[in-house]
VMD Tcl script that builds the backbone (N, CA, C; Angstrom):
set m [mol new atoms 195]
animate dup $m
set s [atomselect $m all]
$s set {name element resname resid chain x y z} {
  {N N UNK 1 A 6.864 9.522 13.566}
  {CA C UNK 1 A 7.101 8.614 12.444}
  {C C UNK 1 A 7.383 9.415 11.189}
  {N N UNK 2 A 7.968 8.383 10.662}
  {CA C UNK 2 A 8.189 9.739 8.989}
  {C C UNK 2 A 7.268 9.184 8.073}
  {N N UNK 3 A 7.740 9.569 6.543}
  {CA C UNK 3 A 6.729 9.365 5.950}
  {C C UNK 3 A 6.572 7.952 5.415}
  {N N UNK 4 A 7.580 7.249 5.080}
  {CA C UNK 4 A 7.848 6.109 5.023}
  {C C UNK 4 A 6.989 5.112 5.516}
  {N N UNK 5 A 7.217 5.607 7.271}
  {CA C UNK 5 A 6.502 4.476 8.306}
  {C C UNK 5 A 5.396 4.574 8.398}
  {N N UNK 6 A 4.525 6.131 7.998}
  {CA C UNK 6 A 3.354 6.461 7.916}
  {C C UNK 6 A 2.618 6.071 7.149}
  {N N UNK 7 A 3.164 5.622 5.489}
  {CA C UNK 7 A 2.475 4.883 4.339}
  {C C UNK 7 A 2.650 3.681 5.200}
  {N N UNK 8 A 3.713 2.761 5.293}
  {CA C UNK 8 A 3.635 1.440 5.697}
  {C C UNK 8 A 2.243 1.695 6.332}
  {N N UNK 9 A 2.525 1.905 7.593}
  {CA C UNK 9 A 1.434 2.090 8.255}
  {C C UNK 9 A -0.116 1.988 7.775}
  {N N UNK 10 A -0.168 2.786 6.944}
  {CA C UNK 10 A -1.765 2.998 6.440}
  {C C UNK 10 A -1.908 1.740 5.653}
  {N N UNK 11 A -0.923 1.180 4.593}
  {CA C UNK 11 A -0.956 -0.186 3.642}
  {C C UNK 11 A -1.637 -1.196 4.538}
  {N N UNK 12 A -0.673 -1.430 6.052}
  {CA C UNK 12 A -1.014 -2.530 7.145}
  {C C UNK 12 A -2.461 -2.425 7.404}
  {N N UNK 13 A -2.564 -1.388 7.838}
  {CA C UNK 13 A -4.471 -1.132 8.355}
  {C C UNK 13 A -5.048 -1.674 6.774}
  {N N UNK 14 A -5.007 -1.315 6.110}
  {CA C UNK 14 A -5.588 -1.477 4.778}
  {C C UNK 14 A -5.579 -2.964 4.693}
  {N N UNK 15 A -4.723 -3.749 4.439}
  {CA C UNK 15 A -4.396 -4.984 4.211}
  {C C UNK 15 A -5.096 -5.959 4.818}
  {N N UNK 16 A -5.048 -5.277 6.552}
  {CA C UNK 16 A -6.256 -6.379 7.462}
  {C C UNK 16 A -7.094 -5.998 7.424}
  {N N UNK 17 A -7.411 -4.897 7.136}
  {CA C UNK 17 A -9.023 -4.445 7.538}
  {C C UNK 17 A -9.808 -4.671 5.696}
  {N N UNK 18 A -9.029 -5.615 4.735}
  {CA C UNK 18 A -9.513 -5.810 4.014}
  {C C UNK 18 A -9.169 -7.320 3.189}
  {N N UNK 19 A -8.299 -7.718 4.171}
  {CA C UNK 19 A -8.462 -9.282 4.039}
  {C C UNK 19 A -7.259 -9.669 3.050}
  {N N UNK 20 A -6.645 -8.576 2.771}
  {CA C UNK 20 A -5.617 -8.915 1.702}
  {C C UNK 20 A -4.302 -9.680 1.922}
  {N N UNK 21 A -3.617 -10.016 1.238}
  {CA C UNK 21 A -2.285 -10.193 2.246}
  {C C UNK 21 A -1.438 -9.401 0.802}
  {N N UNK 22 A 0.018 -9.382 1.371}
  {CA C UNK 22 A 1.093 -8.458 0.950}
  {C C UNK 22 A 1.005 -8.556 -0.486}
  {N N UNK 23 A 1.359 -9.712 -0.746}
  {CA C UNK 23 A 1.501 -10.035 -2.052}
  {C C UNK 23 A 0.456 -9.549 -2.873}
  {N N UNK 24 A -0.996 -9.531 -2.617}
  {CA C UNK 24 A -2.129 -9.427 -3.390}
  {C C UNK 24 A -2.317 -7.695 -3.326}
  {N N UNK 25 A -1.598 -6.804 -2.549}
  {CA C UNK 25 A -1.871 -5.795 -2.504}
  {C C UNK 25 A -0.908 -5.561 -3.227}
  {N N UNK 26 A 0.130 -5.857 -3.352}
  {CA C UNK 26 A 1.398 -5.106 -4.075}
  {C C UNK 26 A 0.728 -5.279 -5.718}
  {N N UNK 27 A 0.542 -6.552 -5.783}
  {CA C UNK 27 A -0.191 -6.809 -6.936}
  {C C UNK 27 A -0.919 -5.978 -7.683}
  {N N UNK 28 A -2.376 -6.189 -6.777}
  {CA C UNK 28 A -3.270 -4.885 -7.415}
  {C C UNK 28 A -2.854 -3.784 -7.224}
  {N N UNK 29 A -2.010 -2.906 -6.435}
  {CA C UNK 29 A -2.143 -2.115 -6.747}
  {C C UNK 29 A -0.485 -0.838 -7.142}
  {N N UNK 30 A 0.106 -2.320 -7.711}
  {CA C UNK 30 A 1.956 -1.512 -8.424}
  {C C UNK 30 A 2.326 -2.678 -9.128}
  {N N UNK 31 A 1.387 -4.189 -9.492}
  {CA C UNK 31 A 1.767 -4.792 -10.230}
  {C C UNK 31 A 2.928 -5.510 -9.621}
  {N N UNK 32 A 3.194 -4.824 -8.455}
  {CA C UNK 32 A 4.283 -5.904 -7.511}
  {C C UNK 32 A 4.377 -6.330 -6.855}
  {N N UNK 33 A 4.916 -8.199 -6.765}
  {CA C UNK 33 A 3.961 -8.435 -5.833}
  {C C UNK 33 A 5.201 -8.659 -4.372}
  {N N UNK 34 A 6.339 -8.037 -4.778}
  {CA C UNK 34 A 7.021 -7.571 -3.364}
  {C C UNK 34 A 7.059 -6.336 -2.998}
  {N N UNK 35 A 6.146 -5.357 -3.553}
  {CA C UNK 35 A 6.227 -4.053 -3.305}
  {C C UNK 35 A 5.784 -3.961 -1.545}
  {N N UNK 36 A 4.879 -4.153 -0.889}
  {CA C UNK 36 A 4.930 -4.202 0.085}
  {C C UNK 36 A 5.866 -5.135 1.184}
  {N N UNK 37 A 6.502 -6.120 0.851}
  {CA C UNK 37 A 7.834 -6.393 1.713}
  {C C UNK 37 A 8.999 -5.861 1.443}
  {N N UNK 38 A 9.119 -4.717 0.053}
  {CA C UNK 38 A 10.186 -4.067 0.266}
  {C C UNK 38 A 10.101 -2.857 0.769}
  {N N UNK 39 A 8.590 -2.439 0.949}
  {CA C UNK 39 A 8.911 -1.141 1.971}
  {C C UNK 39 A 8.839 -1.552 3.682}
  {N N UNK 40 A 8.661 -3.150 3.871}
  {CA C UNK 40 A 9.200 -3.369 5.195}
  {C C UNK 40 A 10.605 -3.411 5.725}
  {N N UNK 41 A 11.106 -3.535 4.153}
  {CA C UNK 41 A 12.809 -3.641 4.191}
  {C C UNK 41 A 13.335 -2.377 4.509}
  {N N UNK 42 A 12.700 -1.214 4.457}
  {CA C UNK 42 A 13.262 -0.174 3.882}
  {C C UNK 42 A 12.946 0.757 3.081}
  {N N UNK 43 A 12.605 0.218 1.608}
  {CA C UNK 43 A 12.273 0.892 0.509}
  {C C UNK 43 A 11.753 2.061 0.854}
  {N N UNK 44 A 12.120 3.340 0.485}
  {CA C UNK 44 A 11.631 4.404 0.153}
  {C C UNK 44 A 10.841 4.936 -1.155}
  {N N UNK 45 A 9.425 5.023 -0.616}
  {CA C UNK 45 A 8.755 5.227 -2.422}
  {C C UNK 45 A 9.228 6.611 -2.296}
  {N N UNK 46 A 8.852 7.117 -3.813}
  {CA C UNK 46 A 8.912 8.863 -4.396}
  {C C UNK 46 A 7.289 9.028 -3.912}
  {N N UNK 47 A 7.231 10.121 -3.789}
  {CA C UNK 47 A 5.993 11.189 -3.978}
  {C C UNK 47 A 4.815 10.661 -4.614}
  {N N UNK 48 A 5.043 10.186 -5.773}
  {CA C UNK 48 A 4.312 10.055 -6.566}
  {C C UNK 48 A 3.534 8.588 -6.423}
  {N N UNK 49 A 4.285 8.173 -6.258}
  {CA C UNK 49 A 4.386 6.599 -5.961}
  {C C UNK 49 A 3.607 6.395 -4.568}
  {N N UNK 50 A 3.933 7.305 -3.654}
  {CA C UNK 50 A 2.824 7.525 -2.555}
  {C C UNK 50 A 1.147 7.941 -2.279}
  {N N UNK 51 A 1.548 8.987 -3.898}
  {CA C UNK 51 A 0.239 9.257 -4.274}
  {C C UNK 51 A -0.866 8.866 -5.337}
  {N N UNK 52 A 0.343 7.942 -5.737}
  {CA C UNK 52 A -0.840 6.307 -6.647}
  {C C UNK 52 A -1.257 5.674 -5.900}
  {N N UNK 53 A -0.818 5.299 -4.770}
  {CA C UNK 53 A -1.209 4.000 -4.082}
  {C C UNK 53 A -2.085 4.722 -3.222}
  {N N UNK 54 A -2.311 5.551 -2.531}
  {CA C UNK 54 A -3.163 6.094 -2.157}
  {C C UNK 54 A -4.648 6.058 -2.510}
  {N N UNK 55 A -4.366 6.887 -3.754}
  {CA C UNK 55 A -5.700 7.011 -4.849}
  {C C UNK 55 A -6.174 5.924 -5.731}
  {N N UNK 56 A -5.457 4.580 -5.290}
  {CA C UNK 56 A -5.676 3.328 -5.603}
  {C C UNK 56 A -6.506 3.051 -4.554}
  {N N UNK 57 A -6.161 2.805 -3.505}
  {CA C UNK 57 A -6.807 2.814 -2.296}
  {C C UNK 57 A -8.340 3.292 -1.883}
  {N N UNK 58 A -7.825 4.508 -1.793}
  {CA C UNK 58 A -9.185 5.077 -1.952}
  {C C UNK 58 A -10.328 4.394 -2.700}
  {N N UNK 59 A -10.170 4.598 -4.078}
  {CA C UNK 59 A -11.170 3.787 -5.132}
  {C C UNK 59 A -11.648 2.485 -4.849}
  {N N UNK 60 A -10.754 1.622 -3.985}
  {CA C UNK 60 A -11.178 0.583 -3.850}
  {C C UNK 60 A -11.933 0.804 -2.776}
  {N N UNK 61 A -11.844 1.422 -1.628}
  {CA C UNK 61 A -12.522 1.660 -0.672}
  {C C UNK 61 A -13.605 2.015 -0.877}
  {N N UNK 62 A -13.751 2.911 -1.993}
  {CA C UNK 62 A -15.374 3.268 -2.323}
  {C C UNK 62 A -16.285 2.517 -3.086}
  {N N UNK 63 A -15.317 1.231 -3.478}
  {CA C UNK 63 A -16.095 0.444 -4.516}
  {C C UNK 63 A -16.190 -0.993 -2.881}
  {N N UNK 64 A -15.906 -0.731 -2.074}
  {CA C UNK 64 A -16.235 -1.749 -1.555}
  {C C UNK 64 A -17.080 -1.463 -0.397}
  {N N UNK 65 A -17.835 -0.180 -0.270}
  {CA C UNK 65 A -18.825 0.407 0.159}
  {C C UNK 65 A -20.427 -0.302 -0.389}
}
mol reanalyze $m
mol bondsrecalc $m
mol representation Tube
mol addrep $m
């Protein structure tokens, strides 16, 4: 898989294993709330953009510990 499919990937696990749906994740965490159906389209994030949402992630994960 590349890297693309590999973020998708991790968003999906994230999403069910926390009850979210697309919209509410794009939301919290890029303010968009098609950001996750446009990287089903396709969309290619930058670097950076991989490594916000990440470290968005994370944080929430530890606050929901």
């Amino acid at each position: 898989m590349g890297i693309r499919a590999d973020f998708l990937n991790e968003i999906e696990e994230f999403i069910e294993k926390y009850g979210m749906t697309a919209t509410s994740f794009g939301l919290t965490f890029k303010n968009s709330p098609n950001f996750v159906f446009d990287l089903r389209k396709g969309r290619k994030p930058t670097t950076d953009t991989v490594d916000e949402i990440r470290a968005h992630m994370d944080a929430y994960k530890d606050g929901a510990r």
